[in-house]
C-alpha positions, 0 to 999 in steps of 0.5 A: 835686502837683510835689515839689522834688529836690536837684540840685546841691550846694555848700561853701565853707570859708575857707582859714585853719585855726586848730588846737587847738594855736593856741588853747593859745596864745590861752586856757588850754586844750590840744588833748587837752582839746578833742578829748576834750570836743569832737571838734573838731581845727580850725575855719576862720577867714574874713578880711575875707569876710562872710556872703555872700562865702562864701554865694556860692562856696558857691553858684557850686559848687551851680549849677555841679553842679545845671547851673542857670544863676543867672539861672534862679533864683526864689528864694534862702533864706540861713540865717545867725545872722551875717548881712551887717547885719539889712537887707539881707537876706544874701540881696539881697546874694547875689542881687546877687553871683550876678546872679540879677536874677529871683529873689526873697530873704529870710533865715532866722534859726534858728540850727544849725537854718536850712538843715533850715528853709530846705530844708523852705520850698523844697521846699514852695514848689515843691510849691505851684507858687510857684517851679521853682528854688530856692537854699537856703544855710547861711552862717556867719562865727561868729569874728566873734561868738566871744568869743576869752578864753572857752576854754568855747565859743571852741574850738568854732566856726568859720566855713563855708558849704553850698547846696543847688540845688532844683528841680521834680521828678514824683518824691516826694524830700522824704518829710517834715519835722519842725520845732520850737522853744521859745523858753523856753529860749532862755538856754541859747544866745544872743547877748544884745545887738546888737537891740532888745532890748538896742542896742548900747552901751558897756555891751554891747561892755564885758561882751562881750554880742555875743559867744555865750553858751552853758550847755553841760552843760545844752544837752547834755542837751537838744540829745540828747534833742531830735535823737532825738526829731525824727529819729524824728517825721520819720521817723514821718511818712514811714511809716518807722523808725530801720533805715530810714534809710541815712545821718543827716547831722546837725549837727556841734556836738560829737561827743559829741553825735552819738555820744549821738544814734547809739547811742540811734538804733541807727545808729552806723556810719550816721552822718556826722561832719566835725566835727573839721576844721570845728568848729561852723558853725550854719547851715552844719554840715548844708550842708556835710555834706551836700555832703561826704558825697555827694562822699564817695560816701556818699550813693548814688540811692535812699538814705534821708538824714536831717538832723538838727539842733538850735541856739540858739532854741531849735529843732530841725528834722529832714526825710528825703529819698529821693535820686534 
């Protein structure tokens, strides 16, 4: 049975920076406020980009690095909670962007969590025999659902894009994966109007309902707890443990957050955070992790890597990987 191995890595972030000193200026908040609670420093802002534009630098970037041509591609996987429209998919639109006419696309709706589910989905269609080359994205344009006079989660995220180029590998590269959800506390983070639930409205765009809403001491609480427990099943199921590891890429929600998941790990100087340059991504935290950590030198063949991840759903999803 073929495994998957990632070959190339790729990051877009939009130019435009937005400080915390920019935000004093927006809400009441302040900068020592910010950093303290959040770790974050500043966060990107896309301007007249979707989904998908930044989806496909991201992309270019990747398939440059894998030495895959996009015309080689079987199958494309975005992950967004921002997506270009419900249909098409972000990923058609990709697809078209990237001329990659042989490939197959679909979206992955899981919030912080997608692109640790759209790697596991690759990497188990290619080691099923369905396809040899797959692009995996993580594409979020988070400002344009940011409610900008709510100073509780507007200083949290921002806007970015990471992929990931898999392809068909003899070697077990993948060792395991951990996938979960409960869908009972899905009030805790969410964005309550725009589908069918509840269409759009004048009473919906009135009471800002397309805008994300979070409980933030309560998803704290939960996000910790969730983070350890997936990262050691994942680990569990590769036959290893937590000292095992080499480094943990997680996702880049809050530092306070992180540093919880390290110290309860045993793993504080194993962990990578660039949180405070981008903020939260969803999707795109991991992706872009990733990739700069291994442009970092951070990353180094035969290490163990685990992504780690949690978001609005709710769900959480953890694999661990052997670099080759």
């Amino acid at each position: 049975m073929k495994s998957a191995k990632i070959v190339g890595l790729g990051k877009y972030l939009p130019p435009k920076r937005l400080g915390n000193h920019d935000l004093e200026k927006i809400v009441e908040t302040s900068d020592e406020w910010i950093r303290t609670r959040t770790g974050i420093e500043e966060r990107r802002l896309a301007e007249g980009q979707s989904a998908s534009d930044l989806a496909y630098h991201a992309s270019k970037q990747a398939l440059k690095n894998a030495g895959i041509k996009s015309s080689d591609l079987d199958l494309i996987i975005v992950a967004s909670i921002t997506p270009d429209s419900f249909f098409p998919s972000t990923a058609c639109r990709l697809q078209k962007l990237l001329k990659a006419s042989k490939a197959a696309a679909f979206d992955i709706l899981a919030a912080c969590s997608g692109f640790v589910y759209g790697l596991t989905c690759g990497w188990q269609m290619i080691s099923g025999g369905l396809y040899q080359n797959i692009l995996v994205v993580g594409s979020e344009v988070l400002s344009v659902v940011t409610d900008w006079q709510d100073r509780s989660t507007c200083v949290l995220f921002g806007d970015g894009a990471g992929a990931a180029v898999l392809t068909q590998s003899n070697s077990k590269c993948f060792l395991s994966s951990h996938l979960g959800a409960d869908g009972s506390r899905s009030d805790l983070l969410c964005l309550p109007a725009g589908g069918s639930r509840k269409p759009a409205s004048h009473t919906t765009v009135e009471k800002k309902l397309h805008c994300i809403k979070m409980r933030g001491n309560e998803l704290f609480r939960v996000a910790v707890r969730v983070m350890v427990d997936s990262a050691r099943i994942a680990l569990s199921k590769a036959g290893l443990k937590e000292n095992d590891l080499d480094i943990l890429i997680p996702h880049q929600a809050n530092k306070r957050i992180i540093d919880s998941v390290a110290r309860t790990l045993k793993i504080e100087d194993k962990v990578y955070i660039n949180v405070s340059r981008y903020g939260n991504m969803s999707s795109a935290s991991c992706a872009v992790a990733l990739c700069e950590a291994y442009q970092d030198g951070k990353i180094k063949k035969g290490d163990i890597v685990v992504l780690d991840t949690f978001g609005g759903g709710l769900v959480w999803g953890s694999c661990v990987i052997k670099w080759v």
